[in-house]
CHARMM internal coordinates of N, CA and C (Angstrom, degrees):
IC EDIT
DIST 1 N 1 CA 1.4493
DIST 1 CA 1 C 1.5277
ANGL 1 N 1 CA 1 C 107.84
DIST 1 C 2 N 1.1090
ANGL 1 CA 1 C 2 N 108.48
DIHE 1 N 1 CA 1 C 2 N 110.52
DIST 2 N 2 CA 1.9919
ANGL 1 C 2 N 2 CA 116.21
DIHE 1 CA 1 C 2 N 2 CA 172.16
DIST 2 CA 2 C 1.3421
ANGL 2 N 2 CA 2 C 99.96
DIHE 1 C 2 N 2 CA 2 C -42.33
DIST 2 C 3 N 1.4125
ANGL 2 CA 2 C 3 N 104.14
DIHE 2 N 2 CA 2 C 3 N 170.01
DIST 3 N 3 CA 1.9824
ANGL 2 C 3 N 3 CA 112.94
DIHE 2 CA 2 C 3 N 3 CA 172.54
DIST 3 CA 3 C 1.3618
ANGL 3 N 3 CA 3 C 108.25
DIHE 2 C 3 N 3 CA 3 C -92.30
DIST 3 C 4 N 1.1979
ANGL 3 CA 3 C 4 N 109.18
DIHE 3 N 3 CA 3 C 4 N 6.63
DIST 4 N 4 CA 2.1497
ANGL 3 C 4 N 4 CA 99.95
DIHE 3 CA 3 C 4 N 4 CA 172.00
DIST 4 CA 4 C 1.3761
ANGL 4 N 4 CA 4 C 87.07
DIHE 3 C 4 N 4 CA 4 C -107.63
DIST 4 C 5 N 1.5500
ANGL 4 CA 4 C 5 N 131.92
DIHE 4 N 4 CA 4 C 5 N -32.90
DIST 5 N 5 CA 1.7752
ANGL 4 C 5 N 5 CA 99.97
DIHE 4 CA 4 C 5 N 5 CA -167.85
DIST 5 CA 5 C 1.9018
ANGL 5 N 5 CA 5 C 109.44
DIHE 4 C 5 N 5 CA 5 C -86.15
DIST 5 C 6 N 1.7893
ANGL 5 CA 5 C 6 N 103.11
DIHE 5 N 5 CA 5 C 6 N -6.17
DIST 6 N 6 CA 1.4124
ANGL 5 C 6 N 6 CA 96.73
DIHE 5 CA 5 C 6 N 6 CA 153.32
DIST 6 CA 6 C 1.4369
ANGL 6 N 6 CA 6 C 134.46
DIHE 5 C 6 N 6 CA 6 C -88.59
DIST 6 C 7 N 1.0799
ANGL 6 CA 6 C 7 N 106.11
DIHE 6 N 6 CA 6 C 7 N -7.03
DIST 7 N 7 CA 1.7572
ANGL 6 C 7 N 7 CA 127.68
DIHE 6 CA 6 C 7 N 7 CA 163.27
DIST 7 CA 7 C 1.5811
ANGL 7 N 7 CA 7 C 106.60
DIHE 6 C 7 N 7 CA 7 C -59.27
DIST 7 C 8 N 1.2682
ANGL 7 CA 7 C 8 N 104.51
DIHE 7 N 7 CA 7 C 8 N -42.70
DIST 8 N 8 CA 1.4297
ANGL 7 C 8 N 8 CA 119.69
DIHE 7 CA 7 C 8 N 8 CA -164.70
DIST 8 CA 8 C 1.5397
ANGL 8 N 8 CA 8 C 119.84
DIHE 7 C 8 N 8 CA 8 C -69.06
DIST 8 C 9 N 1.5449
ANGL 8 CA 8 C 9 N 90.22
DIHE 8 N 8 CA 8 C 9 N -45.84
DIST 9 N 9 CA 1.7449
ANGL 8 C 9 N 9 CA 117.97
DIHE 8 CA 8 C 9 N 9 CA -159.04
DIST 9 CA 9 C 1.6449
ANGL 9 N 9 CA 9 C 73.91
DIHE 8 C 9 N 9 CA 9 C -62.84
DIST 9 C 10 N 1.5487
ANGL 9 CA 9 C 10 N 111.79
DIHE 9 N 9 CA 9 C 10 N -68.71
DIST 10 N 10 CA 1.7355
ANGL 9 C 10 N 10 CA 131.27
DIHE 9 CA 9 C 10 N 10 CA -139.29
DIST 10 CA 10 C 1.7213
ANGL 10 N 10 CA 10 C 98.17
DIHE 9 C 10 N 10 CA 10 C -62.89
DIST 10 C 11 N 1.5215
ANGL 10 CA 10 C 11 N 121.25
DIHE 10 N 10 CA 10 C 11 N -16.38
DIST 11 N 11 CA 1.6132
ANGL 10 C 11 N 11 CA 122.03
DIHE 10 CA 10 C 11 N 11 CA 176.28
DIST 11 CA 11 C 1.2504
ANGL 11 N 11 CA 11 C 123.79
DIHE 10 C 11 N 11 CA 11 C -72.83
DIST 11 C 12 N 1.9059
ANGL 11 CA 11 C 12 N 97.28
DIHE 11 N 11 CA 11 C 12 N -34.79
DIST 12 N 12 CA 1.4159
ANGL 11 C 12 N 12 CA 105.30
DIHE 11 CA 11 C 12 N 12 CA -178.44
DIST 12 CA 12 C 1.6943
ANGL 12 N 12 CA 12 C 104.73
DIHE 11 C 12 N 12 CA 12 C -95.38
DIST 12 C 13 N 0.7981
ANGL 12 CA 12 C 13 N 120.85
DIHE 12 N 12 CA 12 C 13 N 9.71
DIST 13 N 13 CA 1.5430
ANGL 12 C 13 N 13 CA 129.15
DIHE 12 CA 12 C 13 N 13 CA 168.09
DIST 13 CA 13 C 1.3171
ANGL 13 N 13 CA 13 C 88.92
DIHE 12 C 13 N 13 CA 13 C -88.51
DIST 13 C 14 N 1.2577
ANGL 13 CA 13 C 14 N 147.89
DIHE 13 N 13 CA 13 C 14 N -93.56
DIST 14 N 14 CA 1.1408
ANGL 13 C 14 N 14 CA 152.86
DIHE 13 CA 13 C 14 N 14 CA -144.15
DIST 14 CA 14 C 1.3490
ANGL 14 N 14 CA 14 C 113.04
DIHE 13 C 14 N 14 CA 14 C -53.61
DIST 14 C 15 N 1.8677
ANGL 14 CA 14 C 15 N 115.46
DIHE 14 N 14 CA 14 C 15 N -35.59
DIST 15 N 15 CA 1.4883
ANGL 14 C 15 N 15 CA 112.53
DIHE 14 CA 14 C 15 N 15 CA -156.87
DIST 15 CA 15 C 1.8548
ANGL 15 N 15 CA 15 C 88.68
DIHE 14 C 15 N 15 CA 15 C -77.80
DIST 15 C 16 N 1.4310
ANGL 15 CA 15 C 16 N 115.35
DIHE 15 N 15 CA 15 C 16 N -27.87
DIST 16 N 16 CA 1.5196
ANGL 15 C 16 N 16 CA 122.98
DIHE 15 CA 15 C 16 N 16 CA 178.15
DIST 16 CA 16 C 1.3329
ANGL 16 N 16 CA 16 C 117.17
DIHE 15 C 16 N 16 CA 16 C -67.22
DIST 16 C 17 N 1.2570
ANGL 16 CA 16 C 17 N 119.64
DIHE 16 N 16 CA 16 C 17 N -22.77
DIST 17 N 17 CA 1.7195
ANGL 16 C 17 N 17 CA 110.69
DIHE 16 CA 16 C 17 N 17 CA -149.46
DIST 17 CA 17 C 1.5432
ANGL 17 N 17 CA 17 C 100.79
DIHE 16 C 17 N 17 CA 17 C -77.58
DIST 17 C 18 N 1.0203
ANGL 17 CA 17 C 18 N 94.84
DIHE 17 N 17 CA 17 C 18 N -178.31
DIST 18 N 18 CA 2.1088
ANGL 17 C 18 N 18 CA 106.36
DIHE 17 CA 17 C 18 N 18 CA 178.53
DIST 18 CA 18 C 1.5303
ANGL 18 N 18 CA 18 C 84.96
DIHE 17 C 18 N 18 CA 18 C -119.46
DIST 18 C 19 N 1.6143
ANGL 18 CA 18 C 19 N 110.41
DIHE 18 N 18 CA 18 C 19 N 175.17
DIST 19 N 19 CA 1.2052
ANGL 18 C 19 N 19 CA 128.11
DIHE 18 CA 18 C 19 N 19 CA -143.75
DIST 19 CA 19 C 1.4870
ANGL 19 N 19 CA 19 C 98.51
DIHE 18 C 19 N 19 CA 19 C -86.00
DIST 19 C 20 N 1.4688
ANGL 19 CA 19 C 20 N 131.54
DIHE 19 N 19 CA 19 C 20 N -16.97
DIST 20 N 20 CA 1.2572
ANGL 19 C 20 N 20 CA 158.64
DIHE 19 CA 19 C 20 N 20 CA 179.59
DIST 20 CA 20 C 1.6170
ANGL 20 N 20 CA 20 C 92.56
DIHE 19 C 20 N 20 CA 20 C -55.49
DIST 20 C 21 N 1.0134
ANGL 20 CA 20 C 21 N 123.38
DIHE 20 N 20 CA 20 C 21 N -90.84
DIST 21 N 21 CA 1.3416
ANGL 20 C 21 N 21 CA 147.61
DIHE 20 CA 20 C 21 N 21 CA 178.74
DIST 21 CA 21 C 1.8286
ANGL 21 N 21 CA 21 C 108.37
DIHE 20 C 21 N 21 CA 21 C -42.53
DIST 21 C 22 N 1.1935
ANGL 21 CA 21 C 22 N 116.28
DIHE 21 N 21 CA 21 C 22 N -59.16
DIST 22 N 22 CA 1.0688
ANGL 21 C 22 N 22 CA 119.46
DIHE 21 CA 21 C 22 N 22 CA 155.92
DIST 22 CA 22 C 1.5593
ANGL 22 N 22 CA 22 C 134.19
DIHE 21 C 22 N 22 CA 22 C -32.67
DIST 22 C 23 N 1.4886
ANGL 22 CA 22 C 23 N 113.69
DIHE 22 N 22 CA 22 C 23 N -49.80
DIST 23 N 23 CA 1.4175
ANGL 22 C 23 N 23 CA 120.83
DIHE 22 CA 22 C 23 N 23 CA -179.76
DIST 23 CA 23 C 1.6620
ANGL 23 N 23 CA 23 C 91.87
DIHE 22 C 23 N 23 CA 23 C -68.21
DIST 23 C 24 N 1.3456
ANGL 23 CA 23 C 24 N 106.94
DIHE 23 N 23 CA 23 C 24 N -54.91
DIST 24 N 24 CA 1.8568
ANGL 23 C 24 N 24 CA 107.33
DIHE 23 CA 23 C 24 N 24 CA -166.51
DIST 24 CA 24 C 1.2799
ANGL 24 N 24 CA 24 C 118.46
DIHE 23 C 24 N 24 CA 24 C -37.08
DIST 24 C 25 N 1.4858
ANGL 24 CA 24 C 25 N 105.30
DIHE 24 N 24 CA 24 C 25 N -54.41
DIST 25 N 25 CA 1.6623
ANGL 24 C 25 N 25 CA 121.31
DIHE 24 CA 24 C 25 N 25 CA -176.64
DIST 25 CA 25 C 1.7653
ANGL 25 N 25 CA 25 C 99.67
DIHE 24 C 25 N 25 CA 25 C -69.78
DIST 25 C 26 N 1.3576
ANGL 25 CA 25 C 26 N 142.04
DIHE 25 N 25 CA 25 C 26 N -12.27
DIST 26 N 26 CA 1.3925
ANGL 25 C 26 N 26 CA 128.02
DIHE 25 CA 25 C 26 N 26 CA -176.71
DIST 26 CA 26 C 1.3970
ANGL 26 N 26 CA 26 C 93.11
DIHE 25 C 26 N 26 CA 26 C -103.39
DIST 26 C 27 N 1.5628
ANGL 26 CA 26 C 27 N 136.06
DIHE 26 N 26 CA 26 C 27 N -18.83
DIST 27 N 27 CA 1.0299
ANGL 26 C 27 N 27 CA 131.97
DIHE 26 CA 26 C 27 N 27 CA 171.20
DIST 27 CA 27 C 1.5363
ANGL 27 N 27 CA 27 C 129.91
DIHE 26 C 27 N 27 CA 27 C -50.45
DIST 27 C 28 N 1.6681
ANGL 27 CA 27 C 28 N 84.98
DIHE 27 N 27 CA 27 C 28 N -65.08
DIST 28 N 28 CA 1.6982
ANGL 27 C 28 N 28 CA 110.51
DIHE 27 CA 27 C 28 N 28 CA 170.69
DIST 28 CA 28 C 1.5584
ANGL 28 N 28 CA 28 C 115.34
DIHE 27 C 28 N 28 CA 28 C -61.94
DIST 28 C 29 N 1.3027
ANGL 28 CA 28 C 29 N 109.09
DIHE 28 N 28 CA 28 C 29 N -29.51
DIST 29 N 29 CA 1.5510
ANGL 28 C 29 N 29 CA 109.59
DIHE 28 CA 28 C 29 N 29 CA 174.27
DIST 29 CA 29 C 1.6641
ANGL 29 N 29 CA 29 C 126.46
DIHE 28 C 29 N 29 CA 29 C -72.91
DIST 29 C 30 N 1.5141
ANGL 29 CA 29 C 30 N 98.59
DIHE 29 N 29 CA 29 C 30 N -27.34
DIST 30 N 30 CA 1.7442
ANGL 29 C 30 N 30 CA 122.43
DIHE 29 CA 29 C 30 N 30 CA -168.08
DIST 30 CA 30 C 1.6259
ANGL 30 N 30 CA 30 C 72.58
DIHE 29 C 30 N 30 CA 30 C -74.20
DIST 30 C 31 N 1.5005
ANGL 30 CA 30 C 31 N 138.09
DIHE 30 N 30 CA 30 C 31 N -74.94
DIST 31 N 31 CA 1.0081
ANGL 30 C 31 N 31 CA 142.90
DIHE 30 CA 30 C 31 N 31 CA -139.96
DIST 31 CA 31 C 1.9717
ANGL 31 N 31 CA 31 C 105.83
DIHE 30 C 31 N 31 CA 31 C -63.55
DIST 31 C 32 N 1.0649
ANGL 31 CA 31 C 32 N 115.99
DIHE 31 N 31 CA 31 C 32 N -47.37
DIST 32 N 32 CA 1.8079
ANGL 31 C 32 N 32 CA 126.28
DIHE 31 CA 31 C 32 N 32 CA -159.51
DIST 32 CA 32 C 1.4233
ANGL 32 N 32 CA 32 C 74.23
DIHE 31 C 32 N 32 CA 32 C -75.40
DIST 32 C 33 N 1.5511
ANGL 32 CA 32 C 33 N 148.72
DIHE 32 N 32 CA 32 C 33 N -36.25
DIST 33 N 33 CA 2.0399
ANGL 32 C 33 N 33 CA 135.26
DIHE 32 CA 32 C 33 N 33 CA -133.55
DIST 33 CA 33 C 1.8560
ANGL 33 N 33 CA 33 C 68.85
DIHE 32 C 33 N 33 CA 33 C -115.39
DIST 33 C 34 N 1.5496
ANGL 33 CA 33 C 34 N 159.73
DIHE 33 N 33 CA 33 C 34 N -17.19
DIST 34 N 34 CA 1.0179
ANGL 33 C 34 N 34 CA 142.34
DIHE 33 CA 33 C 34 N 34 CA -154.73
DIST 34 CA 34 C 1.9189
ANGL 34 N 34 CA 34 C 102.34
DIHE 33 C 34 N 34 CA 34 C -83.09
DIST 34 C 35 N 1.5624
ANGL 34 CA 34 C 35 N 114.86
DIHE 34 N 34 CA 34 C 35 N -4.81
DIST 35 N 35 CA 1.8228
ANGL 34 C 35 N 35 CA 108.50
DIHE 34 CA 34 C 35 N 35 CA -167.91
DIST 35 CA 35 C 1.5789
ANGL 35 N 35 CA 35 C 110.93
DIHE 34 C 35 N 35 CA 35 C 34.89
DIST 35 C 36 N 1.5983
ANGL 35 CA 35 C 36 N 88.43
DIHE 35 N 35 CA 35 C 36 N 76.23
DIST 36 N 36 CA 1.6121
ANGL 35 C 36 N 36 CA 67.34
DIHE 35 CA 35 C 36 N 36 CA 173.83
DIST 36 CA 36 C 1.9510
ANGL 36 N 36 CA 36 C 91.62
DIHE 35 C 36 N 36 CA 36 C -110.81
DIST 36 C 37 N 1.3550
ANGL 36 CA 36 C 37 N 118.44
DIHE 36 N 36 CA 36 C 37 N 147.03
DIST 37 N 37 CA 1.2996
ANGL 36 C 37 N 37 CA 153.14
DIHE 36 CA 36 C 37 N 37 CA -157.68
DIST 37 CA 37 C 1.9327
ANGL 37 N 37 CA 37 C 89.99
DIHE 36 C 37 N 37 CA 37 C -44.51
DIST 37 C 38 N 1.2884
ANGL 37 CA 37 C 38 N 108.17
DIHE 37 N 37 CA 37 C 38 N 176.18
DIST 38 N 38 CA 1.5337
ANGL 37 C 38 N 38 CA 114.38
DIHE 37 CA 37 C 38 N 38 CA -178.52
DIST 38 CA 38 C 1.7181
ANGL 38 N 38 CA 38 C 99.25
DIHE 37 C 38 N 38 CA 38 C -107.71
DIST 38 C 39 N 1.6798
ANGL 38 CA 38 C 39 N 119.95
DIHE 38 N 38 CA 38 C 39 N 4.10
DIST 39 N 39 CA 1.6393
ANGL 38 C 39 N 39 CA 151.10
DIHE 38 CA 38 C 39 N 39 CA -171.95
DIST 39 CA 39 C 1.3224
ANGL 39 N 39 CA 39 C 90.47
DIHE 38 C 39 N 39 CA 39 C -88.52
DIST 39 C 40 N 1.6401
ANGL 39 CA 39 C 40 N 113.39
DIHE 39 N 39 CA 39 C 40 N -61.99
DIST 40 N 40 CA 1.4415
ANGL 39 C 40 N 40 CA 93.77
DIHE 39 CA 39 C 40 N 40 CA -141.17
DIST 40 CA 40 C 2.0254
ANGL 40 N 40 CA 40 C 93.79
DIHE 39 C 40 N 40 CA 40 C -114.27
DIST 40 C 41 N 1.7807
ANGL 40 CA 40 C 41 N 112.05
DIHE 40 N 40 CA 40 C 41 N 21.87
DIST 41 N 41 CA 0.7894
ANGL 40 C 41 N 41 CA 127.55
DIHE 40 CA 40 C 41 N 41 CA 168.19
DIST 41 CA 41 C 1.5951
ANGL 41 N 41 CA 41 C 118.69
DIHE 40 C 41 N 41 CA 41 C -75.87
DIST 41 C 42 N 2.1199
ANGL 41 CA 41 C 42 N 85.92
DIHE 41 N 41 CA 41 C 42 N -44.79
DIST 42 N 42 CA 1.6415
ANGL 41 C 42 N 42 CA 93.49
DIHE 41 CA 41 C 42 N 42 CA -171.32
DIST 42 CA 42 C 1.9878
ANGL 42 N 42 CA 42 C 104.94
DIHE 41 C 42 N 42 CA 42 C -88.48
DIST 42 C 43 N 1.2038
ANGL 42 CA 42 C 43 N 96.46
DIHE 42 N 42 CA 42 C 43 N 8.95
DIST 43 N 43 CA 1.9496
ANGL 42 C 43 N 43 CA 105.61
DIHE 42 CA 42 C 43 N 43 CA 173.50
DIST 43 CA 43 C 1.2752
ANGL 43 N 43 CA 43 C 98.24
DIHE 42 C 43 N 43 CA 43 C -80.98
DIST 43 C 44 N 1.3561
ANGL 43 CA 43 C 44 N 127.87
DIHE 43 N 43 CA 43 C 44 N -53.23
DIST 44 N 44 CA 1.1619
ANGL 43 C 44 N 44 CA 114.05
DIHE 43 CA 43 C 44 N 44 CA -168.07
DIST 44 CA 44 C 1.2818
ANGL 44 N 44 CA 44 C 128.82
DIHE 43 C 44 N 44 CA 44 C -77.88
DIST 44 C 45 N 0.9126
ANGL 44 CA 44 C 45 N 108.24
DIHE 44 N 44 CA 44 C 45 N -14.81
DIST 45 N 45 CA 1.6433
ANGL 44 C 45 N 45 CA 125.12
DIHE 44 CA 44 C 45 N 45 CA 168.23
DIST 45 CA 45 C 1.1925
ANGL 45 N 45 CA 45 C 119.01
DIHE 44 C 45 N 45 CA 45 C -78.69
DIST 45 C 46 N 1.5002
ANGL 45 CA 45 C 46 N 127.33
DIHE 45 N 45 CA 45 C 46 N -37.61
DIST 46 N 46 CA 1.9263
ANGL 45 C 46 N 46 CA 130.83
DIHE 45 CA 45 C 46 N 46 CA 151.57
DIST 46 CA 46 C 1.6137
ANGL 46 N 46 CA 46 C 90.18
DIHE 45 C 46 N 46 CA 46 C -54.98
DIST 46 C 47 N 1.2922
ANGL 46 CA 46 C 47 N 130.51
DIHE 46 N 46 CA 46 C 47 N -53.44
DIST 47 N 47 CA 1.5501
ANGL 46 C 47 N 47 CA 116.36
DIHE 46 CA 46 C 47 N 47 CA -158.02
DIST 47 CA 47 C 1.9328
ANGL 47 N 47 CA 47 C 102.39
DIHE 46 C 47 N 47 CA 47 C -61.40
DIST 47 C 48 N 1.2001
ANGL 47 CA 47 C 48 N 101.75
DIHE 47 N 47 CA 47 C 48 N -33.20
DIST 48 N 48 CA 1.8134
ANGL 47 C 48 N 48 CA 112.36
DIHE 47 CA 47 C 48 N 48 CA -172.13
DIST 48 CA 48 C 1.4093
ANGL 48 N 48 CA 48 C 98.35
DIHE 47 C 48 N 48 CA 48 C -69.50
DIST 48 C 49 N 1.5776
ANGL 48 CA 48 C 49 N 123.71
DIHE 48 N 48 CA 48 C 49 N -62.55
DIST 49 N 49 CA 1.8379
ANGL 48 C 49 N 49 CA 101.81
DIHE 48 CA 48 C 49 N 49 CA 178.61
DIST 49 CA 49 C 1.1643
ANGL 49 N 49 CA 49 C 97.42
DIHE 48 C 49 N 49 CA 49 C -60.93
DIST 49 C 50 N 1.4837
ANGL 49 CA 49 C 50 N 157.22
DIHE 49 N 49 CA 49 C 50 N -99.73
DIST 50 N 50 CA 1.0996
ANGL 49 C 50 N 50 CA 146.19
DIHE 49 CA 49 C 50 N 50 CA -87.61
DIST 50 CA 50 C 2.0411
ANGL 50 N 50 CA 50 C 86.45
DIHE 49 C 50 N 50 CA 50 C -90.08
DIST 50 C 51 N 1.2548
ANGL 50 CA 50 C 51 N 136.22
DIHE 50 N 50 CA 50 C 51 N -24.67
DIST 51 N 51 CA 1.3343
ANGL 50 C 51 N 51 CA 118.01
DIHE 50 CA 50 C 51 N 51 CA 162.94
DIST 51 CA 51 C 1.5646
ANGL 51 N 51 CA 51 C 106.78
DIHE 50 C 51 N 51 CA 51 C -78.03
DIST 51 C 52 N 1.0618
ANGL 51 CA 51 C 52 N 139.01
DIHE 51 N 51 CA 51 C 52 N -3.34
DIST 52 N 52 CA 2.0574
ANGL 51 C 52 N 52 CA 142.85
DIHE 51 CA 51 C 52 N 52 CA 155.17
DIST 52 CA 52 C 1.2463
ANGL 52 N 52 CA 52 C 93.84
DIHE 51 C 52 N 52 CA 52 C -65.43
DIST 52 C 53 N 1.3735
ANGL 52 CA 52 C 53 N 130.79
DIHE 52 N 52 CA 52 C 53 N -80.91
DIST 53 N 53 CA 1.3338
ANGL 52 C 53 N 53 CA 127.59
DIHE 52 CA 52 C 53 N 53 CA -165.54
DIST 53 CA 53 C 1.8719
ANGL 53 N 53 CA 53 C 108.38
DIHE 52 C 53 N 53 CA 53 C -54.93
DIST 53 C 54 N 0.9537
ANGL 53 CA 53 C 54 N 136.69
DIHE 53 N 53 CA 53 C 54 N -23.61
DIST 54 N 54 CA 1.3093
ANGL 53 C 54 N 54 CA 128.55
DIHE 53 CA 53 C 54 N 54 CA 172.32
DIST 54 CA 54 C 0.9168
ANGL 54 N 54 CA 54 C 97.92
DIHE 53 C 54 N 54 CA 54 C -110.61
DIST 54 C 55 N 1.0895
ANGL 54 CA 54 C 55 N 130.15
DIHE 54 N 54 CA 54 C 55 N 75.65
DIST 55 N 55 CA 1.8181
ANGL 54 C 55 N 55 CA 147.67
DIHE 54 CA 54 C 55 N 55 CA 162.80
DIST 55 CA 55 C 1.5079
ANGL 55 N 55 CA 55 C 108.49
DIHE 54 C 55 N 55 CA 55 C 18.92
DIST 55 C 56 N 0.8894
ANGL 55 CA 55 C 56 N 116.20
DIHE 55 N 55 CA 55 C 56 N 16.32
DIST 56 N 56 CA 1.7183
ANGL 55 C 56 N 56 CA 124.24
DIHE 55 CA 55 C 56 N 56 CA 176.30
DIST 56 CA 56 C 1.5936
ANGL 56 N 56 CA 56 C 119.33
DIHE 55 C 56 N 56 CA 56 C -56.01
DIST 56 C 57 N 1.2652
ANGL 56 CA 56 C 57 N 123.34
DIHE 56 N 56 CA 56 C 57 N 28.64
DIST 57 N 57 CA 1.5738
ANGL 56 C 57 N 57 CA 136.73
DIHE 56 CA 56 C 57 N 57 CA -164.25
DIST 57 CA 57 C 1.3391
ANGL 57 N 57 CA 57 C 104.99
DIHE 56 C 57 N 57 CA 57 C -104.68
DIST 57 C 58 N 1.6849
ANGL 57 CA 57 C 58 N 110.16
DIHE 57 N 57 CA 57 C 58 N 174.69
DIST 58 N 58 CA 1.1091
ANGL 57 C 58 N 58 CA 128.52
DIHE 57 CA 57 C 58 N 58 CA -158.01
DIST 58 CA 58 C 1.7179
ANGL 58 N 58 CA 58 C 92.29
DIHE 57 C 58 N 58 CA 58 C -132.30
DIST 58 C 59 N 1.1562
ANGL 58 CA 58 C 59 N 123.87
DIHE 58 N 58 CA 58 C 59 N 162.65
DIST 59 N 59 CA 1.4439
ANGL 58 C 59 N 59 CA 141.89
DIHE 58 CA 58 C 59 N 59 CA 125.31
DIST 59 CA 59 C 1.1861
ANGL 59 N 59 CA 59 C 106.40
DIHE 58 C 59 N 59 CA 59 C -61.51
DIST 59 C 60 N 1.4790
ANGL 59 CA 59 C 60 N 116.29
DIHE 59 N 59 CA 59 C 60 N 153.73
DIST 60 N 60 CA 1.7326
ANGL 59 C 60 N 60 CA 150.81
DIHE 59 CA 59 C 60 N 60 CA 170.51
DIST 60 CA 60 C 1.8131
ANGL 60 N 60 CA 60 C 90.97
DIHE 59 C 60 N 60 CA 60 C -55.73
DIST 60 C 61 N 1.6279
ANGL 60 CA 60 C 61 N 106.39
DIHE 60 N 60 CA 60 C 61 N -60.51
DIST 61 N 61 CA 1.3682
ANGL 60 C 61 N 61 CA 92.26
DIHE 60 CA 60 C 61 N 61 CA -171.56
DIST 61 CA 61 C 1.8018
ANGL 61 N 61 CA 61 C 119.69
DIHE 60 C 61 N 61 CA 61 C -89.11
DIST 61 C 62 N 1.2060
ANGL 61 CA 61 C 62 N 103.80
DIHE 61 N 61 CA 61 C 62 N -6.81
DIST 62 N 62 CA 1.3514
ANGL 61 C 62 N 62 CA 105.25
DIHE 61 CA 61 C 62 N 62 CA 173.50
DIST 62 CA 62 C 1.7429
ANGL 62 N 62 CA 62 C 103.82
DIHE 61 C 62 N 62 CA 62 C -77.54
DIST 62 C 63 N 1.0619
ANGL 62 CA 62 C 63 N 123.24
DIHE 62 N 62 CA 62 C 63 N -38.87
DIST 63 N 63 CA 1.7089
ANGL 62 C 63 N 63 CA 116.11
DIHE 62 CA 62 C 63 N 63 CA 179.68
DIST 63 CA 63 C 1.4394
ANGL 63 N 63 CA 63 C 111.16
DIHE 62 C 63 N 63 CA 63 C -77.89
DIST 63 C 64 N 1.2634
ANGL 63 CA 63 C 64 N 126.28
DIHE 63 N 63 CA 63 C 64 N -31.78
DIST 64 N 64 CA 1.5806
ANGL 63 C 64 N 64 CA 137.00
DIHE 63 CA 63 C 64 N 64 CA 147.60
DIST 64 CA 64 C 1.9290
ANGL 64 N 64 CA 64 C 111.69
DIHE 63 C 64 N 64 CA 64 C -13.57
DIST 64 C 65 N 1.5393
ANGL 64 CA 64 C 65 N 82.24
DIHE 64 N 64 CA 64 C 65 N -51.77
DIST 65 N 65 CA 1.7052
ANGL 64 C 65 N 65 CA 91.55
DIHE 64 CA 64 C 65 N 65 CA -154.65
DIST 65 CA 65 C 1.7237
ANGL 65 N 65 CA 65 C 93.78
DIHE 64 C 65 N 65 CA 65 C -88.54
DIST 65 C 66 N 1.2047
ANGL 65 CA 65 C 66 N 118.29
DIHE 65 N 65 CA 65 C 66 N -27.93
DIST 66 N 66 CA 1.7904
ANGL 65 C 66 N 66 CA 135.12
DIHE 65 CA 65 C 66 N 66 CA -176.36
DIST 66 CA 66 C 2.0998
ANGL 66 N 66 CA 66 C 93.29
DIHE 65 C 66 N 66 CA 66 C -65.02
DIST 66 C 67 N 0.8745
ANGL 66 CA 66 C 67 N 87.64
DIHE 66 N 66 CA 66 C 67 N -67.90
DIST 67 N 67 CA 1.9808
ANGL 66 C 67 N 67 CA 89.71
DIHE 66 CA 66 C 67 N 67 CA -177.20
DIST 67 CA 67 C 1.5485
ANGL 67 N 67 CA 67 C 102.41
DIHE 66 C 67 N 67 CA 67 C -62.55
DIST 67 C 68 N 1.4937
ANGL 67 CA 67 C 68 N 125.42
DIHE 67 N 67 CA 67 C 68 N -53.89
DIST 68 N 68 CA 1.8063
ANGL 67 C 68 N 68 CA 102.39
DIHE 67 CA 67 C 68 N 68 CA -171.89
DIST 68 CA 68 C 1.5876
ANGL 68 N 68 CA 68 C 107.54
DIHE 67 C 68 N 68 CA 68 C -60.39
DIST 68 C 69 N 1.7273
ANGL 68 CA 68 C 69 N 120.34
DIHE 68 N 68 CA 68 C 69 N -20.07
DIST 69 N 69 CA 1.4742
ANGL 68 C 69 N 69 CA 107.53
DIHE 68 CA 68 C 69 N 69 CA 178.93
DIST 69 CA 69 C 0.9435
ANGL 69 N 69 CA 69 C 110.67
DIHE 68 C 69 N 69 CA 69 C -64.89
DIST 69 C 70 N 1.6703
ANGL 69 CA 69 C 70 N 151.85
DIHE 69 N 69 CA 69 C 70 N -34.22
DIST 70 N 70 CA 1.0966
ANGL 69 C 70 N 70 CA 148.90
DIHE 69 CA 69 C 70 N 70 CA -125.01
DIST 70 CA 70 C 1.5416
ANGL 70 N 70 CA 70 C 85.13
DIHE 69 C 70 N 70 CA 70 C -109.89
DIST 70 C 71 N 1.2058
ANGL 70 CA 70 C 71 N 152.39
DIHE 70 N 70 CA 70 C 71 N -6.33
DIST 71 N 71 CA 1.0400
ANGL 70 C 71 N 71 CA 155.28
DIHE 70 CA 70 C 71 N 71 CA 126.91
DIST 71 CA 71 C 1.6656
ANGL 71 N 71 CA 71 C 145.75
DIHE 70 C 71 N 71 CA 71 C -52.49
DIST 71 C 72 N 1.1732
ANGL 71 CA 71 C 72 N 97.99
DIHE 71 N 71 CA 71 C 72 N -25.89
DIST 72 N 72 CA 1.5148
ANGL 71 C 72 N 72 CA 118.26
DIHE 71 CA 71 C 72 N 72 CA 169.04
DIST 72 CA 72 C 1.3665
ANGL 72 N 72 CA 72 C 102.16
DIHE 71 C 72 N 72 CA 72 C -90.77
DIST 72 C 73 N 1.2166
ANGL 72 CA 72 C 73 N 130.97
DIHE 72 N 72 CA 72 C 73 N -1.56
DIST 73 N 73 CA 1.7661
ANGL 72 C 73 N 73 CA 111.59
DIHE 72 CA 72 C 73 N 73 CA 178.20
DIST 73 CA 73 C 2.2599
ANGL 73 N 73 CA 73 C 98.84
DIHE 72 C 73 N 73 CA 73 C -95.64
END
COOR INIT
IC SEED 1 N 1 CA 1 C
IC BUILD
């Protein structure tokens, strides 16, 4: 897929979406445009196993419900 017919696809997604979908995609976008360092990339990823290894996890639908809150405030 060229980068204009994914330009394309991702417009008409957007001009459709509900506000749900909307927050997600400004989320993920705020986050990739934030530069954060390849330092404090590989921190968070020691911080992610060592909360795996101490069972510090979520369910699919329990983190589901953790991200749509962060939207309702």
């Amino acid at each position: 897929m060229s980068d204009q017919d994914l330009k394309d696809k991702l417009h008409k997604l957007i001009d459709e979406a509900d506000d749900g979908f909307l927050n997600l995609v400004q989320e993920a976008a705020s986050h990739y445009y934030a530069g954060e360092t390849q330092e404090e990339m590989d921190a968070g990823i020691l911080e992610a196993e060592e909360d795996i290894k101490a069972g510090r996890v979520y369910t699919l639908d329990e983190a589901r419900k953790i991200a749509l809150s962060w939207f309702d405030k």
